[in-house]
C-alpha positions in Angstrom: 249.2 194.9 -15.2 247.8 191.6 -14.5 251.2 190.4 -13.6 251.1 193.0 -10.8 248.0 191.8 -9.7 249.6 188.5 -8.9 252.5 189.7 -7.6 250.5 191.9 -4.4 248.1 188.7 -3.9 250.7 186.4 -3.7 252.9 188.4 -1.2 249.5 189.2 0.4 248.5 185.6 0.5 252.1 185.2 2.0 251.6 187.6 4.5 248.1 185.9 5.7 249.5 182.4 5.9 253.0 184.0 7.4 250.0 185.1 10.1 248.3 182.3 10.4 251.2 180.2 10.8 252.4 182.5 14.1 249.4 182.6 15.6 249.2 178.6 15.2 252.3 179.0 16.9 251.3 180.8 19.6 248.1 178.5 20.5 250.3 175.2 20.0 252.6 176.7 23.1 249.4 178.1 25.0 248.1 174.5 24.7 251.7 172.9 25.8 251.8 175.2 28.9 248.5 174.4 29.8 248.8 170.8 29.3 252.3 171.2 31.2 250.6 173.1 34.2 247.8 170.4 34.1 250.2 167.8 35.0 251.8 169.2 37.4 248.5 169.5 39.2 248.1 166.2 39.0 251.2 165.3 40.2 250.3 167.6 43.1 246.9 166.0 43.8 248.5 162.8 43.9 251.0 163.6 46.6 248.5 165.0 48.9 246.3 162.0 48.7 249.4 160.2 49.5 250.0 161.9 52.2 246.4 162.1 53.1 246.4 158.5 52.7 249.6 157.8 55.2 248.5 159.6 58.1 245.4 157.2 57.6 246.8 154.3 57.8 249.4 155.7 60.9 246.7 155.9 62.7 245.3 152.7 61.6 248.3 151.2 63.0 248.2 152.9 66.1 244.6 151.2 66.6 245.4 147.7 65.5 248.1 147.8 67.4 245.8 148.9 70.4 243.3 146.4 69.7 245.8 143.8 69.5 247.3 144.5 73.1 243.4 145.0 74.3 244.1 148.3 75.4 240.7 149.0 73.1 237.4 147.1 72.7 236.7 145.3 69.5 233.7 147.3 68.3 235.7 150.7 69.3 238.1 149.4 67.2 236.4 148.4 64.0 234.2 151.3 64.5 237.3 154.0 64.3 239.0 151.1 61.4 236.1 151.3 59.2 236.0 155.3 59.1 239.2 155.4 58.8 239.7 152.8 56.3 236.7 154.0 54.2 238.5 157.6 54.0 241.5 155.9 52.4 241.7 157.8 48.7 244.2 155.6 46.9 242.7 152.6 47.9 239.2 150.8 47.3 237.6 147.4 48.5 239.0 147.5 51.6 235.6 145.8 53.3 236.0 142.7 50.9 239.8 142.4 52.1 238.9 142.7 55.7 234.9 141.5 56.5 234.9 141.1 59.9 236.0 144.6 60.9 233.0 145.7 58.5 230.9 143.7 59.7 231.0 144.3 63.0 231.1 147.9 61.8 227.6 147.8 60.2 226.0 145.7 63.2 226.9 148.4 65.6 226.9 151.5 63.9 223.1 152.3 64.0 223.5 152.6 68.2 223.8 155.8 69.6 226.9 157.2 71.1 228.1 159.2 74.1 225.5 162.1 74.8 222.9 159.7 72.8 223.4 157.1 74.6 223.7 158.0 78.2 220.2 159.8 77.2 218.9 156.2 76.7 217.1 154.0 80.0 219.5 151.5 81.6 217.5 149.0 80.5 217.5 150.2 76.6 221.4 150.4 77.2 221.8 146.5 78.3 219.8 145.4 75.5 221.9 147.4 73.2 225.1 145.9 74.9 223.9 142.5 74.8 223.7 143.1 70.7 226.9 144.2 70.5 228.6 141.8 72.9 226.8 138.6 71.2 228.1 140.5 68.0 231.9 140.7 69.0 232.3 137.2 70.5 230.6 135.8 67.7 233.3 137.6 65.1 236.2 138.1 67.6 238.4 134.8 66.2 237.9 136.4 62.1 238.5 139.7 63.6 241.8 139.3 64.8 242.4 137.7 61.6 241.1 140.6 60.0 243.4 142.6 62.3 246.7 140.8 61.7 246.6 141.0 58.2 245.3 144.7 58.4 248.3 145.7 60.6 250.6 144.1 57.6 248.5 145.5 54.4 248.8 149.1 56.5 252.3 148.9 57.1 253.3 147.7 53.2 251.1 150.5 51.9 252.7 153.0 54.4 256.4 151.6 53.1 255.0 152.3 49.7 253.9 155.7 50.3 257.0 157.0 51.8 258.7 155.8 48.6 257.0 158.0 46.5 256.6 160.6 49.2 260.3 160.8 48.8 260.9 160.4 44.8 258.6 163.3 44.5 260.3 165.8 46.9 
């Protein structure tokens, strides 16, 4: 009789690790999966910030190259390059790489714009304009240093990014 008795717990004891074991299973492939469709996400977030990231710096170009030909004004310029550049999100420390453009950037940015500024007196707008004249002459040379070297950084990174647009599609 006691024999029996150890017969029915070891097939039950069987059965409960025979259980155990397939629901182990089971939560080994849930956590696969999941991890699986995680990275795939990623992958996915990546490629939109590249792409994100190249029409960026397209239009960078399209500014440095405007700048360059003078068909805009300096502190336009670095004004739309410094939003722009600062809206990059695969890259970082682009203001140590090219400190004119910021700088010129930050000494300008505080003054009022379009509707703002035609509010202003004439005399309040000259005095702004004289700041931001004696600002651009006073960085021009380092900017279109800044410039030339932005125009190649921009078209490397945009070569880069249309390599692995293209490997991931």
């Amino acid at each position: 009789m006691f024999e029996q008795y150890w017969l029915e717990l070891f097939v039950i004891g069987g059965l409960i690790i025979a259980s155990l074991a397939f629901y182990a299973g089971m939560l080994l492939k849930q956590v696969h999966q999941q991890k699986k469709a995680q990275l795939s996400a990623q992958k996915l977030q990546q490629e939109k910030l590249r792409e994100h990231d190249k029409k960026i710096l397209d239009s960078v170009v399209i500014i440095v190259r405007a700048m360059k030909e003078e068909q805009c004004e300096l502190s336009e310029g670095c004004w739309r390059l410094s939003v722009l550049l600062d809206s990059l999100k695969t890259s970082s420390e682009l203001a140590s790489e090219f400190p004119s453009i910021f700088e010129l950037y930050n000494a300008i940015k505080h003054m009022p714009i379009l509707e703002e500024r035609k509010k202003l007196e004439k005399r309040e707008r000259m005095k702004l304009d004289l700041v931001r004249m004696k600002a651009e002459s006073r960085l021009q040379p380092n900017i279109h240093q800044d410039i030339k070297r932005l125009h190649q950084y921009a078209n490397e990174r945009i070569s880069t990014l249309n390599e692995h647009i293209s490997t991931a599609a």
